[in-house]
C-alpha positions as a printed Julia matrix, in Angstrom:
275×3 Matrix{Float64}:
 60.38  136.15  158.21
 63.76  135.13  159.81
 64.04  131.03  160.48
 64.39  131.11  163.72
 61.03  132.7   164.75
 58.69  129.87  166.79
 54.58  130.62  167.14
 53.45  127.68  169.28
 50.21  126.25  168.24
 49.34  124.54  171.34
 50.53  124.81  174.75
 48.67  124.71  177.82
 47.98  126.99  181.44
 46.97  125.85  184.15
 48.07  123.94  187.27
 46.12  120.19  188.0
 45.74  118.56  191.12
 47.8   115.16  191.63
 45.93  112.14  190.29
 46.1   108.05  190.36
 46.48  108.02  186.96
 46.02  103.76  185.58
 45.3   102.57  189.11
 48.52  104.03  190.33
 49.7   106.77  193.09
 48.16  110.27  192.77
 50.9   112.0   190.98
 51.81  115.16  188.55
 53.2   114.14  185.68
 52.92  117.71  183.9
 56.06  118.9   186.33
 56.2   122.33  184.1
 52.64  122.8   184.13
 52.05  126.85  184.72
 49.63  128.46  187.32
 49.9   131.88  186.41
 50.29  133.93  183.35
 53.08  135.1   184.67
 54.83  132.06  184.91
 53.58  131.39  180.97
 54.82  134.72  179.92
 58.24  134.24  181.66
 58.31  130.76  179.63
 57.92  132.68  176.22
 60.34  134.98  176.79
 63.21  132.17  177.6
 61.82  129.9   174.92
 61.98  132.89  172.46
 58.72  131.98  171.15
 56.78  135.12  169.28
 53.09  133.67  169.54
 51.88  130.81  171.11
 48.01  129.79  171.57
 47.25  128.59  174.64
 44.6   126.15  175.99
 42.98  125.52  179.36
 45.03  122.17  180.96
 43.23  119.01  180.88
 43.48  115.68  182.06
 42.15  114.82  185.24
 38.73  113.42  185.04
 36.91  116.27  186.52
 35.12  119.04  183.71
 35.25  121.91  186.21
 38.55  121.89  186.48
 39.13  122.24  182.74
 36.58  124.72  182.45
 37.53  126.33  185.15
 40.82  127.71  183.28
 39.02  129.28  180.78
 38.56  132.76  182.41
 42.65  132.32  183.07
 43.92  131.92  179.11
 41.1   134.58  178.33
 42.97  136.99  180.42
 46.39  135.98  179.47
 45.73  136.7   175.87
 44.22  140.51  177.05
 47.28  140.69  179.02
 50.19  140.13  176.67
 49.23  140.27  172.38
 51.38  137.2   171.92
 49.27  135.15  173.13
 45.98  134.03  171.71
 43.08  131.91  173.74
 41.43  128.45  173.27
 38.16  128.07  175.31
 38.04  124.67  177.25
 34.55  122.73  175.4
 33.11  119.44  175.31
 30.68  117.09  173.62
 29.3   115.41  176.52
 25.55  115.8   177.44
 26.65  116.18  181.23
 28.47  118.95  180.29
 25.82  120.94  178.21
 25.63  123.58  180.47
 29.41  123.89  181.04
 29.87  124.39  177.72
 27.42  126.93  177.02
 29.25  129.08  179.44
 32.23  128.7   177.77
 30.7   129.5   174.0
 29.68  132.59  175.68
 33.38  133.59  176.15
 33.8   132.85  171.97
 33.49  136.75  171.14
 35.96  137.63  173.96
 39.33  139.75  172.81
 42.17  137.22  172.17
 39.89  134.21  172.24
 41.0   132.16  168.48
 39.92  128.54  168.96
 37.5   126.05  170.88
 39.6   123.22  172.41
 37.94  119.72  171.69
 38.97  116.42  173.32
 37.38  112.99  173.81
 39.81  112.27  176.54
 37.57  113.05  179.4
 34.94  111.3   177.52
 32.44  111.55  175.01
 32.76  110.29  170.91
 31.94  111.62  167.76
 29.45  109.34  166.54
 27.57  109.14  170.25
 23.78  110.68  169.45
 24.45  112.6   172.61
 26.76  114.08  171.93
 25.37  115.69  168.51
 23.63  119.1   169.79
 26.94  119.88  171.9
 28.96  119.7   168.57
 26.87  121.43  166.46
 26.62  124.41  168.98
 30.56  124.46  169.78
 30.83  124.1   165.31
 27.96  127.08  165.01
 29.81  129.28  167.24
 32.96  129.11  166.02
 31.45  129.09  162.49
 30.15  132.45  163.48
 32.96  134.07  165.03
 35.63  132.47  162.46
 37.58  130.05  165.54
 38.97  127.33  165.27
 38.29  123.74  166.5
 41.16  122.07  168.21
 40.64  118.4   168.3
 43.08  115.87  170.23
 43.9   112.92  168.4
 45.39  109.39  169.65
 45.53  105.63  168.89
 42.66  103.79  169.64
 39.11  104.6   171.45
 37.05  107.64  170.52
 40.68  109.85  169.86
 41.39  107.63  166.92
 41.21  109.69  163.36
 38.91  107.22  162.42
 36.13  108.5   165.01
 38.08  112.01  164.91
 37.34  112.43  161.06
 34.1   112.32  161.13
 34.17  115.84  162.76
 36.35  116.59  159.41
 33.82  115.07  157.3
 30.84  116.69  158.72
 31.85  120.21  159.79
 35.32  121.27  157.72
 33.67  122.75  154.86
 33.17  126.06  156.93
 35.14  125.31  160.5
 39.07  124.96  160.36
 40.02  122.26  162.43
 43.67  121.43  163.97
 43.54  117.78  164.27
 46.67  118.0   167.56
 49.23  115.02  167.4
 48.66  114.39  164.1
 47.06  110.85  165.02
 49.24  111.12  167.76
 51.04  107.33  167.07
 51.68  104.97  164.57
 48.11  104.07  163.18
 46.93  107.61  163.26
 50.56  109.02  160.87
 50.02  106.25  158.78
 46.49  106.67  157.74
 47.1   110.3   158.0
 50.14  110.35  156.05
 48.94  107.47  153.71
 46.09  109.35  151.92
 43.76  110.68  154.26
 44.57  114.1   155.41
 46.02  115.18  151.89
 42.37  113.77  150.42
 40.33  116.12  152.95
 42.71  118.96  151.4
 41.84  118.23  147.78
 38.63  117.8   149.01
 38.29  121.4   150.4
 38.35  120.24  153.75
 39.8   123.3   155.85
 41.74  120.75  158.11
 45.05  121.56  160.15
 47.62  119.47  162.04
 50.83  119.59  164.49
 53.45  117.26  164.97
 53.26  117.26  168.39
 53.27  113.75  170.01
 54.11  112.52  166.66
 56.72  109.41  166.05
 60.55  109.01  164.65
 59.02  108.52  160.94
 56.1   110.62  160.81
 57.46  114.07  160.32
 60.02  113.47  157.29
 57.21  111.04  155.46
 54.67  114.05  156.05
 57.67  116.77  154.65
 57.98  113.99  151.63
 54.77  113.76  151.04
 53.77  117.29  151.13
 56.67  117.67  148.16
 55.5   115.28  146.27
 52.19  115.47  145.98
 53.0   119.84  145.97
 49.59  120.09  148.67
 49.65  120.57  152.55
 52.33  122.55  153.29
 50.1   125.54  154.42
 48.56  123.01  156.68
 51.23  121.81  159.4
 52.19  123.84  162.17
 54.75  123.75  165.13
 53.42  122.53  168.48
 55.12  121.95  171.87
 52.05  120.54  173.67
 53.37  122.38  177.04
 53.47  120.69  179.4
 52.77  117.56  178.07
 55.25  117.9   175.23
 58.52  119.14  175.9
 59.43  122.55  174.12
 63.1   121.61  173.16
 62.43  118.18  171.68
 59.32  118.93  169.36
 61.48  122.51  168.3
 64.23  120.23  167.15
 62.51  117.29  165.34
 60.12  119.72  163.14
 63.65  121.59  162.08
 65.36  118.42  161.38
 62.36  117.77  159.3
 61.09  121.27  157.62
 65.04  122.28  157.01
 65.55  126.51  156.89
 63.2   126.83  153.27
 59.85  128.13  152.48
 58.12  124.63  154.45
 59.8   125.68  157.78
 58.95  129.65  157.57
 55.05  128.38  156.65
 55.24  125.42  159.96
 56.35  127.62  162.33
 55.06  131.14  161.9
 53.0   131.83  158.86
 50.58  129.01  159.03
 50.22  130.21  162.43
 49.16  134.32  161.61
 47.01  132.63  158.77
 45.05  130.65  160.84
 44.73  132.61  164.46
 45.64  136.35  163.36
């Protein structure tokens, strides 16, 4: 495929209201968050982006309004066949019922992944938490999807709590662990040992660079060549609108160069993993 083709593994639709984010003034950081598909479609075309996945917004600390996007990406990936869906799920016991509405969605045209975050609450390792991740990890089991997981520094995002999702459920799910760690502690363990162990494990884990810090992608591009493992694993990310398009394009392709490693990061990886 030519080098300069771009599938985006994770972008998001979805307008959220203003909100006093850390005790502050009710605000919108996400200034080029999208309402309509239109809008997202219109992005693609300037961006010159071939595929993209995209993912209900999230952020504000209210589930329906997460959830409520769901319908929205469904019908942007039946509207235009470069686009693929990720249904809006969580792991919290208030949100049971929210999320078996969403599951029901999983055999829905387009529809590729389950989005997974800890953000809004919630952690691996919680007991409550349990039955809502083995239904969201049975369903996508059965209708091959993957599970998108956000990853940060610190708190239940941290790989540490994260990887236990790897450990228990990525014999038979694929799961994109987004950000890869998404700072400092999370590349270095990452980087270090621990994601190319769950690949010589078996372990049918997935990252982006997304979010990711001045040292991370060249170490993980080092790495990958030296220890000749992982480079079907990494894909291309801009995190829209969180990320910024521009900025992530150009740090993977300082990093992946125009060779076999950038064709597999930003489009084959891609087609492998979400058709």
């Amino acid at each position: 495929m030519p080098a300069n083709r771009v599938f985006d593994a994770h972008r998001h639709l979805g307008v959220l209201p203003a909100f006093p984010f850390y005790g502050g003034p009710a605000v919108h950081p996400d200034t080029t968050a999208r309402a309509t598909i239109a809008e997202l479609i219109s992005d693609l075309d300037a961006e010159g982006t071939d595929r993209a996945l995209v993912i209900p917004n999230y952020g504000v600390p209210d589930p329906d309004i997460a959830f409520s996007f769901n319908e929205l990406v469904v019908e942007a990936a039946q509207t235009d066949d470069r686009i693929s869906a990720a249904l809006w799920v969580s792991p919290k016991a208030a949100d049971a019922d929210r999320t078996a509405k969403a599951l029901a969605l999983a055999g829905e045209p387009g529809v590729r992944a389950l989005k997974l975050s800890f953000l809004l609450g919630g952690r691996v390792t919680d007991p409550d938490c349990t039955p809502q991740l083995d239904a969201i990890f049975d369903v996508a089991r059965q209708h091959d999807l993957v599970v998108h997981v956000h990853t940060s520094p610190g708190g239940s995002s941290d790989i540490d709590e994260v990887g236990h999702l790897v450990d228990s459920y990525g014999d038979t799910v694929a799961i994109h662990l987004v950000h890869f760690g998404g700072g400092m502690s999370g590349h270095i363990k990452l980087v270090g040992s621990r994601f190319f162990d769950w690949i010589a494990a078996g372990k049918r884990v997935y990252t982006d660079l997304s979010w990711s810090i001045g040292f991370a992608p060249r170490w993980l591009v080092d790495e990958i060549d030296r220890r000749g493992l992982g480079h079907d694993r990494v894909l291309f990310a801009s995190d829209q609108p969180w990320g910024d398009f521009a900025g992530e394009l150009a740090k993977l392709r300082a990093a992946t160069g125009d060779g076999e490693l950038a064709g597999r990061v930003f489009t084959r990886t891609f087609e492998e993993l979400y058709g």
